[in-house]
PADO-668363 format. One record per residue: residue in one letter; x negated, y negated, z of N, C-alpha, C, CB in turn. Coordinates in steps of 0.2 Angstrom, whole numbers, plus 5000, padded with zeros to 4 digits. Glycine has a CB too. Example, Ala and Ser with C-alpha at 12.3 -4.5 7.8 and 13.67 -1.06 7.14 Angstrom:
<rs>
A493450285039493850225039493450165039494350225045S493650115035493250055036493650005039493050035029
</rs>
This chain:
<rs>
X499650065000500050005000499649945000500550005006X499949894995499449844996500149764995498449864988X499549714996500149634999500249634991499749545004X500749624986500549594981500649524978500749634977X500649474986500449414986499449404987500949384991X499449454988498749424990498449404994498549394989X499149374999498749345006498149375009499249345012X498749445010498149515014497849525008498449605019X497449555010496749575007496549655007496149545010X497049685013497049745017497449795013497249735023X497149865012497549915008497549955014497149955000X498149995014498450045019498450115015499150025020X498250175016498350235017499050255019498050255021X499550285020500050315024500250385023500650265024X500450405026500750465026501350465024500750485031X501750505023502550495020503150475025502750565016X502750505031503150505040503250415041502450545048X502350415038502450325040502550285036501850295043X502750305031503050265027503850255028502850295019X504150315030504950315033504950265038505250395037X504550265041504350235047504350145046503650255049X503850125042503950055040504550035036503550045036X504950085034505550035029505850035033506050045023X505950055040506350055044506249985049506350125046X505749965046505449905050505749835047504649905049X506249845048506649775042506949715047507549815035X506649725051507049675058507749695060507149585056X508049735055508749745061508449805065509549765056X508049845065508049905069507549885076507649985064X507649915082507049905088506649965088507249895094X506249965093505850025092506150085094505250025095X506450075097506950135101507550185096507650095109X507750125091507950155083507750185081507850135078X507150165080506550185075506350255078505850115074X506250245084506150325086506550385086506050325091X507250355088507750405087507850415081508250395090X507750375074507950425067507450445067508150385059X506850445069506150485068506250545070505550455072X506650545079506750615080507250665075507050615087X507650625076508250655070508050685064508550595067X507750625060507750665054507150725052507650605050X506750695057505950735057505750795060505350685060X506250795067506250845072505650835075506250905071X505250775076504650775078505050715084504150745071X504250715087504350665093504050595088503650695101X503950525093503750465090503750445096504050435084X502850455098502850415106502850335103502050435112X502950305109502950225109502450205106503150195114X501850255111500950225111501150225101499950305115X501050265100500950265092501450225088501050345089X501950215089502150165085501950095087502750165085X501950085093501550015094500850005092501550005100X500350055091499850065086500050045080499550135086X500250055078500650065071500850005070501150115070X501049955075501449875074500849845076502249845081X500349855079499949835081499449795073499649885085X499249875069498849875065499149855058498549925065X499849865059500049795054500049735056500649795053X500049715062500049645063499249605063500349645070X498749655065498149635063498049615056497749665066X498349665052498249655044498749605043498549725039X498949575044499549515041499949545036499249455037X500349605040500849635035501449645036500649675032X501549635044502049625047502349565048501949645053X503149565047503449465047503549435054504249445043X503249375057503449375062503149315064503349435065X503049295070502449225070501849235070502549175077X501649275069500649295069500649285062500249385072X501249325057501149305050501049235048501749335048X501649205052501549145049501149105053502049095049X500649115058500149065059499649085053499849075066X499649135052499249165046499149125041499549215043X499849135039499949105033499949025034500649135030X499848965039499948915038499348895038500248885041X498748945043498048935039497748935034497748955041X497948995031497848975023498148935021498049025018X498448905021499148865016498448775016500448845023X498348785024497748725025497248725022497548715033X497048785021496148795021496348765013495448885022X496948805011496848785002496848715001497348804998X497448675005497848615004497048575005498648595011X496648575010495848535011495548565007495448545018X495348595003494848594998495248554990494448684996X495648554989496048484985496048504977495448394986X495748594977495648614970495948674970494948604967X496148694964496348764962496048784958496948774960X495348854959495048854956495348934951494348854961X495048934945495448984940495049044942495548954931X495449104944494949174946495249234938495349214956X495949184935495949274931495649274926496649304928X495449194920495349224914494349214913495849174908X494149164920493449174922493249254923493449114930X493649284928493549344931493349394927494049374935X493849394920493649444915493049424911494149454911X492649364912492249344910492349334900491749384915X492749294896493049294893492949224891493449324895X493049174895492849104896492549074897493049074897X491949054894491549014896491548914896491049044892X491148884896490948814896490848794889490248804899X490948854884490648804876491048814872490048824871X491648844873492448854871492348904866492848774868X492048934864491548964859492649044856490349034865X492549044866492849104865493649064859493149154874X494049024862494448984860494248984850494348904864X493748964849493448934843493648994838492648914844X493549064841493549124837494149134839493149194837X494749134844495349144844495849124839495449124849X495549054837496049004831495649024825496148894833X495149054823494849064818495349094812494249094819X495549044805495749074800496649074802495249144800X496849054808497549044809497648954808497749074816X498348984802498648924800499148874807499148954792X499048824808499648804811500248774806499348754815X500848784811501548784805501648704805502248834808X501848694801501948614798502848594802501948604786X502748544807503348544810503648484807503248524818X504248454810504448394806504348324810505148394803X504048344816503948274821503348314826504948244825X503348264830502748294838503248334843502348214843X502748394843502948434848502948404855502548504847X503548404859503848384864503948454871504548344861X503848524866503848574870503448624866504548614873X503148654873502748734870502848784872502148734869X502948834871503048914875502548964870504048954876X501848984875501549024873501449094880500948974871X501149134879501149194884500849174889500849264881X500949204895500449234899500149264903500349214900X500149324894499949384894499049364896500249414886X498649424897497949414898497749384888497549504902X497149364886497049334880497049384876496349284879X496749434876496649504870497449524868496249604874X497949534872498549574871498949514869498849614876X498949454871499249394871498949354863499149354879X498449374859498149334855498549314851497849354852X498949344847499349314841499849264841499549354839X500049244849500349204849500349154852500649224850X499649164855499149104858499049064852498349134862X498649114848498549084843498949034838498349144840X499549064837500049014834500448944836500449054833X500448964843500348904849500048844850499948934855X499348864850499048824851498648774845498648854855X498748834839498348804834498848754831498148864830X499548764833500148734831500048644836500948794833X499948644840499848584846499048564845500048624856X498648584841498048564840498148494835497848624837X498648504831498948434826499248374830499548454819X499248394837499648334841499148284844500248354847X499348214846498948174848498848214856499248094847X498348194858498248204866498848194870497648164869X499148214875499548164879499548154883499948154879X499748104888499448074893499548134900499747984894X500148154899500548204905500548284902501348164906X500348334905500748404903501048424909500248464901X501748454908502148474914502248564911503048424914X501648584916501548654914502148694920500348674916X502448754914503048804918502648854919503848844913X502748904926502448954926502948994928502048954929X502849074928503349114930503049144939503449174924X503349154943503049144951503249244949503649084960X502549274949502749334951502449364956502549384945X502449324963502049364967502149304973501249384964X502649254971502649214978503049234983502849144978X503249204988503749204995504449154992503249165003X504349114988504749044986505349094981504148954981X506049094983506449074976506749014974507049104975X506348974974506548904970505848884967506848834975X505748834965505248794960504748764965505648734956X503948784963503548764969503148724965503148824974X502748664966502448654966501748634968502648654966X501048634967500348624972499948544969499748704970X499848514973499548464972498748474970499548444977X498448554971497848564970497548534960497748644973X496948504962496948504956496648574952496648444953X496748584946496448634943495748644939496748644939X495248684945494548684940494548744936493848704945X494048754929494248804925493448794923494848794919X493348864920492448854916492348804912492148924910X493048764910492848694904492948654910493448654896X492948644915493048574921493548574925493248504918X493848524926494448494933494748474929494348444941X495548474931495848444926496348414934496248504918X496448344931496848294940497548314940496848184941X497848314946498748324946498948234946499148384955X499648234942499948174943500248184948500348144938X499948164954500348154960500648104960500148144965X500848024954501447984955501948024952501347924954X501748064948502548094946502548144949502848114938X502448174952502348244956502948214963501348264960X502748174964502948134972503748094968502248064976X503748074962504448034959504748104958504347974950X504648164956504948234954505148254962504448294949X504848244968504848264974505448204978504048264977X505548164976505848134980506848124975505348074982X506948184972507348194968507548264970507148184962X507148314971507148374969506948414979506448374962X506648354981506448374989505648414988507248434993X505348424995504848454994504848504990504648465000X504248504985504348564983503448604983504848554975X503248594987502648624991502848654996502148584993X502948664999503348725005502848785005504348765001X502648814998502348864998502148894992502448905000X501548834992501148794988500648864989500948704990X500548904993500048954990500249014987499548974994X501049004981501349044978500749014972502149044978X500548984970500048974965499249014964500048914965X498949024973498449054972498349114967498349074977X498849134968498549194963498949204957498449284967X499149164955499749154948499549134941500249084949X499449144937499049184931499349114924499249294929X500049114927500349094921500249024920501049124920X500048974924499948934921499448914921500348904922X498948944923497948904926497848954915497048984939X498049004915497949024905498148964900498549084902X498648924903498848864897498348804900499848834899X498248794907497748754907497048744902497648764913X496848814903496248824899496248794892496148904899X496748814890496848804881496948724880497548844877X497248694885497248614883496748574884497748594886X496348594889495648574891495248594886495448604897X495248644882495048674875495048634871495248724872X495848574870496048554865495848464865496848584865X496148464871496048384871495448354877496848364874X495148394879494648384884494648384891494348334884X494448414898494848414903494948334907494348474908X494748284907495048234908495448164904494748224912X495748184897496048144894496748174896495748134886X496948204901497848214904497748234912498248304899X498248224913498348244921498948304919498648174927X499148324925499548404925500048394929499148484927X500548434928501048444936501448524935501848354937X500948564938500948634940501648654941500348654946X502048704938502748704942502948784940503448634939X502948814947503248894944504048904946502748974950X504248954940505048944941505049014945505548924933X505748994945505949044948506549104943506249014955X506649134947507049194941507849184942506749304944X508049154938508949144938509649194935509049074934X509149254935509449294933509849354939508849314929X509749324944510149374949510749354952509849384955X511049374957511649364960511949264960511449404969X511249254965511449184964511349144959511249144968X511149164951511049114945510449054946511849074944X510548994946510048954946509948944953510148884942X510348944957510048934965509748984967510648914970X509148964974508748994974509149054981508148954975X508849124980509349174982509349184990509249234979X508649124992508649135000509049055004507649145003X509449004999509748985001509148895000509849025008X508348915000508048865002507648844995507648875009X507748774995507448754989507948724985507148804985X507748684978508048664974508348704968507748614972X508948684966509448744964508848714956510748744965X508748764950508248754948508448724940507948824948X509248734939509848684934509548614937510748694936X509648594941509748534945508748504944510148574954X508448534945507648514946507348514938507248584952X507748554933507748544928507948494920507748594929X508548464926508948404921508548344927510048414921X508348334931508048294934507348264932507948324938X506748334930506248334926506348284920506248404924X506848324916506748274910507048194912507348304902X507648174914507848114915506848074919508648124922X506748114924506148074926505748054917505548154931X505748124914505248114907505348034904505448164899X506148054901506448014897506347934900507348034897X506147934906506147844909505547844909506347824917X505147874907504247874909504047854902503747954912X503547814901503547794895502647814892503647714896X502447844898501747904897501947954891501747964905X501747974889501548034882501848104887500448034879X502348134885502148194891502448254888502448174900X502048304888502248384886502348414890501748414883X502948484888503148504895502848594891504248474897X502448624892502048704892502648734897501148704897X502848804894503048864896502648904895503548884893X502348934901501848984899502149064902501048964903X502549074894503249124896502849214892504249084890X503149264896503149314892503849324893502549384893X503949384888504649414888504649464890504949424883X504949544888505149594888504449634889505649604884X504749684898503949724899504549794899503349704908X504149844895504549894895504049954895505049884891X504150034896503750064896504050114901503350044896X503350164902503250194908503150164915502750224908X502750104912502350074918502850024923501550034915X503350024919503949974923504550014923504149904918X504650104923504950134923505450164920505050114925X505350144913505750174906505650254903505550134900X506150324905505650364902505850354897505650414904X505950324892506050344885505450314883506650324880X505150354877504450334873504750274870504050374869X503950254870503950184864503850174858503550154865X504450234854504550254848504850194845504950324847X504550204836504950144833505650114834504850144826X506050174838506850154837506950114843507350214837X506550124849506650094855506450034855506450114859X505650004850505249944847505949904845504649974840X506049924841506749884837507249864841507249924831X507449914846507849874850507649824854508149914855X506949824857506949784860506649714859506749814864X506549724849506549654846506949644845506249624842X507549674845508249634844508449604851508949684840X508549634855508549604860508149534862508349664863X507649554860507049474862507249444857506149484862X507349434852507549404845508349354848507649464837X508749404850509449354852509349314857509949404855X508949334863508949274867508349224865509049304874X507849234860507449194857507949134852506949234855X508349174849508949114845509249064849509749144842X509249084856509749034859509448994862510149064863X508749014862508148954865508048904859507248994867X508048934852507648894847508448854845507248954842X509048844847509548794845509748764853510348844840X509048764857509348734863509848744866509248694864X509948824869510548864872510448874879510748934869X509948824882509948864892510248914894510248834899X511248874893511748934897511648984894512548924898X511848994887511949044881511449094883511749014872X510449074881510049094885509949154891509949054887X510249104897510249144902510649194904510249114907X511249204899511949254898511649314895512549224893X511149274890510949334885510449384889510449294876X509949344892509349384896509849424901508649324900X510249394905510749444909511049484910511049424911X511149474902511849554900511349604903512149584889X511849644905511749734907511349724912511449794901X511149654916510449654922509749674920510549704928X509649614914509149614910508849674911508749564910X508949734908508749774907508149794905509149794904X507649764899506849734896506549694900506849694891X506849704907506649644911506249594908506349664917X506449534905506349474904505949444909506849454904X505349424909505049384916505049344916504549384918X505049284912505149194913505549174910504649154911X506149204911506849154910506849114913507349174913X506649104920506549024923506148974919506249034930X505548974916505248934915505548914906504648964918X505648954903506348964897506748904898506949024898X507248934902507748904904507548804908507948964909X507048794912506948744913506748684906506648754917X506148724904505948674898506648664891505248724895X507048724889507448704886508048664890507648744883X508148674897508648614900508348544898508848614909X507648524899507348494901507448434895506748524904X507348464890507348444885508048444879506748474882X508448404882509048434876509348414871509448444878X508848364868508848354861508448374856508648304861X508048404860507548444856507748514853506848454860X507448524846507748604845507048654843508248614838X507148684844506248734843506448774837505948794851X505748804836505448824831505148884831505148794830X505148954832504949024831504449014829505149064827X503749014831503149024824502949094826502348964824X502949134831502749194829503049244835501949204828X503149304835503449354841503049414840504249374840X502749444846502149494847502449544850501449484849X502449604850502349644854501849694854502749664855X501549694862500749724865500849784866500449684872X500749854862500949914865500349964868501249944858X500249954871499950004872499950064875499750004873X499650104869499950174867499750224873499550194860X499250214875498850264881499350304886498450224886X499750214889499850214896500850214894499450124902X500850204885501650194885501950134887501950254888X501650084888501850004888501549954886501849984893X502349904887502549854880502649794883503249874876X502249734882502549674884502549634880502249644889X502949594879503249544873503249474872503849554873X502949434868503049374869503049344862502649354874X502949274862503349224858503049184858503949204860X503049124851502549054851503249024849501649054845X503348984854503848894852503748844851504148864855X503948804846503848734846504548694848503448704840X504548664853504948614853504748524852505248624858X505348504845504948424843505548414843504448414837
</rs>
């Protein structure tokens, strides 16, 4: 078992006894519960010493919820908030990107950008890792290459690994092997006093991939300090509660996303709004047994194709109906960040330039994604 936020650092072993044992750890049960289904089901004893071992060595791991968690977690939340930068670990780590943009240079080699009829005002590229995600990086970026620099990017991300179901925020700015790139904290703070804090838990960004990958490429494109940024991971509006967030706390994400643009629309700054979106993960590795035969392929670009129509004639509601039917089934992953940039923008109509999907054959999985222009 391991944190797949990252906080802990700590991997667990368990047995299958103690694994019954922890789901059973959900705050409604006490220990005297917890012992008696143990007897019950197990016919075993469950002295107290051992389960309080057992609460113990979760709690030293930071993997129990409770107030040692959150002292935990407010110390991190500080150490990050005082160093004032968000330094990029996924596409440095694979050692992939360097300082002389070399890798970028052979990415866009020999790819045509598509001739729009005005300046792109939105973009949605993957963010998938670069190798599996290329072709639509490529079409992306090489497409936003013909635009003037602009003064503002309002980068979407998708939050696959935070505590937050609403829209979070970080003030840190972004280092990357090309440089730092500064946050607008006067629109950060004009969006925050609209929208309410939206740093709460702000170290749902540490370890969040999807938007420090779009950073990289604009800093490729336009230099790391001819723009400032304002980092924003959506949340998934695809469940019970729709745009509001499902623990009650935060900005309902409709609402934070017609806000956004009214903020744009009065700002007289140059300002791009990035979706750094994939689509449809399907396979083994997410639970599908049906292989990844060409008939299943086709379903699932028609599938990605219908609710990509509804993005490209600016359809949010339409959108989020479409990714929803049957409880997105291709699990969709950034609907949220979809769905905000096209609220955000709703004069604008986009443009398809290319749609990929990453198979691989080994492991029997498929992730999907898309290059947009909106102008």
């Amino acid at each position: 078992m391991r944190d797949r936020s990252g906080l802990s650092d700590v991997g667990l072993t368990l047995s299958e006894a103690a694994l019954h044992v922890m789901v059973l750890m959900d705050g409604a049960n006490t220990c005297e519960n917890i012992r008696q289904w143990f007897s019950t089901s197990c016919g075993q004893t469950l002295s107290m010493d051992t389960l309080q071992s057992m609460l113990e060595h979760l709690e030293q791991a930071h993997l129990l919820e409770g107030p040692g968690f959150e002292e935990f977690y407010r110390s991190r939340l500080e150490e990050y908030r005082s160093a004032g930068v968000r330094d990029m670990p996924h596409a440095a780590a694979v050692g992939i990107v360097d300082d002389s943009g070399d890798f970028f240079d052979r990415m866009l080699a020999g790819v045509e950008p598509v001739t729009l009829p005005s300046s792109i005002r939105g973009l949605v590229a993957p963010h998938l890792d670069y190798q599996r995600g290329r072709p639509c990086y490529a079409a992306a970026y090489a497409t936003l290459r013909q635009r003037t620099a602009p003064d503002r990017v309002i980068i979407l991300g998708t939050n696959h690994f935070g505590r937050s179901t609403s829209v979070v925020a970080t003030a840190g700015d972004f280092s990357t092997p090309l440089g730092t790139t500064r946050i607008d904290m006067a629109f950060l703070e004009r969006l925050e006093a609209r929208c309410g804090n939206l740093r709460t838990y702000e170290l749902d960004h540490v370890r969040e991939h999807s938007i420090e990958l779009q950073v990289v490429w604009i800093q490729y494109l336009f230099g790391t300090d001819s723009f400032e940024i304002v980092p924003l991971l959506c949340s998934d509006p695809c469940g019970p509660t729709g745009t509001a967030p499902c623990d009650g706390n935060g900005v309902d994400l409709r609402s934070f996303a017609e806000n956004l643009g009214e903020l744009i629309d009065d700002d007289r700054r140059d300002t791009l709004i990035v979706a750094g979106a994939d689509l449809s993960h399907v396979g083994a590795q997410f639970g599908d047994e049906r292989g990844l035969d060409d008939g299943f392929l086709d379903e699932v670009r028609q599938r990605d194709r219908r609710a990509l129509r509804e993005i490209e004639v600016n359809a949010p509601a339409a959108f989020l109906s479409c990714v929803a039917e049957g409880g997105n089934t291709t699990r969709i992953c950034s609907a949220g960040c979809l769905f905000a940039l096209s609220t955000a923008l709703p004069r604008a109509t986009g443009t398809i330039m290319r749609y990929h999907q990453a198979v691989d054959e080994p492991t029997q999985t498929c992730v999907t994604c898309a290059a947009v222009a909106f102008t």
